[in-house]
N, C-alpha and C positions, 0 to 999 in steps of 0.2 A: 504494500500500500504506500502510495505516495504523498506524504504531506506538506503543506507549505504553511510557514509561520512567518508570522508580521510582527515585527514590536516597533514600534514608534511614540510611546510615549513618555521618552524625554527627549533631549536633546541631539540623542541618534537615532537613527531610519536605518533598519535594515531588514532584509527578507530572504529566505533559504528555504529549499527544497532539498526535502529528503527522502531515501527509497528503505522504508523500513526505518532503521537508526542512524543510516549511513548519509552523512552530509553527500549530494548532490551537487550545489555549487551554492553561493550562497553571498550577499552583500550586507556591508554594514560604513555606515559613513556619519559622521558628528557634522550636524547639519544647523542648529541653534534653531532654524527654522527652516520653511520651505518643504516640511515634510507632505502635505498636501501635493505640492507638483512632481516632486519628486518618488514617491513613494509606489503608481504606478508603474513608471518607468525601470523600475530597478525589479518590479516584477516579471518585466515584462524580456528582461535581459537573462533571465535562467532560464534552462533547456523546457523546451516544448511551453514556453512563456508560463513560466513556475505553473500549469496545469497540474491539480490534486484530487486524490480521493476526501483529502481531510486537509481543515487548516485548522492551524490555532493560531489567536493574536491575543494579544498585550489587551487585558481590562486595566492597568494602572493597578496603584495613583500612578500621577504623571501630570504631564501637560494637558490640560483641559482639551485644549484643541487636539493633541497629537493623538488622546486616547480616545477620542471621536471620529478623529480619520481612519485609524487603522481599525474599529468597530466596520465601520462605513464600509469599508472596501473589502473584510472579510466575510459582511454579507453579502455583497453585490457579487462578490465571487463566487461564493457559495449556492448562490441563487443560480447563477448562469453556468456552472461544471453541474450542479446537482452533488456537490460536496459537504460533508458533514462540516461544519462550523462551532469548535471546541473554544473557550478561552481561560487564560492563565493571570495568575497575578503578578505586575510587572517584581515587587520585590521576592519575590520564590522563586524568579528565574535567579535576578543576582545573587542570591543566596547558594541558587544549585551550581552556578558558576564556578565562586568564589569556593564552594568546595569540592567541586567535581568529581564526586563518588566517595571522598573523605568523611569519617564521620566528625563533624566536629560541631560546636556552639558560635553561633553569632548573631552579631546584631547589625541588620540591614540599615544604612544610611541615607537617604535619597535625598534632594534637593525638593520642598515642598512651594515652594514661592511665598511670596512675602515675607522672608526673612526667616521659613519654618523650615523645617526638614521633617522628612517621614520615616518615621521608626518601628522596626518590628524588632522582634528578638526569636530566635529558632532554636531549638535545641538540638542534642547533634544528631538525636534521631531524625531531623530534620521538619518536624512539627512546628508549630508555631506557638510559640509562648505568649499571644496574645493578640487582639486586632492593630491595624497599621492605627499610628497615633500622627497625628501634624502638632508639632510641637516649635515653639522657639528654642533657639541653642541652647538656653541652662537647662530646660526644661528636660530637653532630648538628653541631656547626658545624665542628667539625673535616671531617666528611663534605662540607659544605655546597661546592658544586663553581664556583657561576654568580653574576654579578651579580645576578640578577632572583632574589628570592625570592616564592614565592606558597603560598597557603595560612593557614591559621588561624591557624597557628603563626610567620607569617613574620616579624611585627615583634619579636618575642620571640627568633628566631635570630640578625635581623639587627643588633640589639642586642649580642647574644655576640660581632659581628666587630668590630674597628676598623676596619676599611675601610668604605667609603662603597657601601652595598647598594641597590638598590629594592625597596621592600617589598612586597608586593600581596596586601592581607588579603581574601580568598576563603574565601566553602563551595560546595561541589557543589551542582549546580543542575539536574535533569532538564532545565529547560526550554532546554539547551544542548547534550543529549546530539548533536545534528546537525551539531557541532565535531567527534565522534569520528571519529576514522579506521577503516572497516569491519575491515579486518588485527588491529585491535584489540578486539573484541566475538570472544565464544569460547560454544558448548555444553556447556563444562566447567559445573557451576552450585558448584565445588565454593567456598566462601569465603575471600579471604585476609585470613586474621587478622594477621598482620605481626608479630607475637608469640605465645609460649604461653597458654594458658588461663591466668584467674586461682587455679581450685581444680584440688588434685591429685586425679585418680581415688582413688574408694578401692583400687583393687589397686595401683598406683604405691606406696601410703602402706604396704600392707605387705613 
């Protein structure tokens, strides 16, 4: 079975097809933005134009917009192959990254915007010790549970400690979704944003 995975929601876009477990071929590029024009294009550059039985993409958190786009496009794709459409939490990939079949404890670091970062902790059975949190920096290292920090945000937390951390600066990476543990991939497609929206509805505002 051949599947294709989308992650775009932070700061990198990339996309990979796989036959079974076996990378296929597979793009990843640190784009800050543009992931909307870009994102088709780079699927469109893998063998037999990344065509799948199955995709999985990035629900976030993340970029508002990048974990809307890569939703978007993994339905629309899914719709027109007649492929099953799986998705994943953007910090479980880095997680599964950072340990790549190691069993170990850490705590995920992302960039949250407005000045927060997003934090999980896993333990080294690779479970989650809790839901993602948006936090400001004292707040987040206070959360901060594990030696091993990993993530965008990890040098900048581990900073915040005076103990002596390992830092491991990470982004998501489709071309690694085959780290995922399948208990972990869901039908839900709905997004976690890991915080509220930036604007209020107008009916909230009256």
């Amino acid at each position: 079975m051949r599947t294709l995975a989308i992650e775009c929601a932070t700061e990198a876009c990339s996309a990979a097809l796989f036959d079974g477990s076996t990378l296929v071929d597979g793009r990843c590029e640190v784009l800050g933005r543009g992931h909307a024009e870009r994102l088709v294009p780079m699927i469109a550059e893998l063998p037999d134009k990344g065509r799948a039985d199955r995709i999985l993409v990035s629900l976030g958190p993340g970029s508002f917009t990048g974990v809307r786009i890569g939703i978007a496009a993994a339905r629309a794709l899914g719709l027109a192959w007649g492929a099953d459409v799986l998705g994943y939490p953007t910090l479980e990939l880095v997680r599964a990254i950072a340990c790549s079949g190691e069993e170990r404890a850490v705590t995920v670091c992302m960039n949250g915007g407005h000045g927060e970062y997003f934090v999980q902790n896993f333990a080294a059975d690779s479970s989650a010790e809790g839901p993602v949190l948006s936090l400001v920096p004292e707040e987040a290292a206070k959360a901060c549970k594990h030696a091993v920090i990993v993530g965008n945000r990890a040098n900048e937390l581990a900073e915040l400690l005076d103990d002596d951390r390992l830092a491991i600066d990470l982004l998501p990476d489709a071309n690694h979704v085959h780290l995922l543990h399948e208990p972990r991939l869901t039908r839900d497609l709905t997004p976690i944003y890991g915080r509220g929206p930036d604007a209020t509805p107008m009916s909230e505002r009256k």
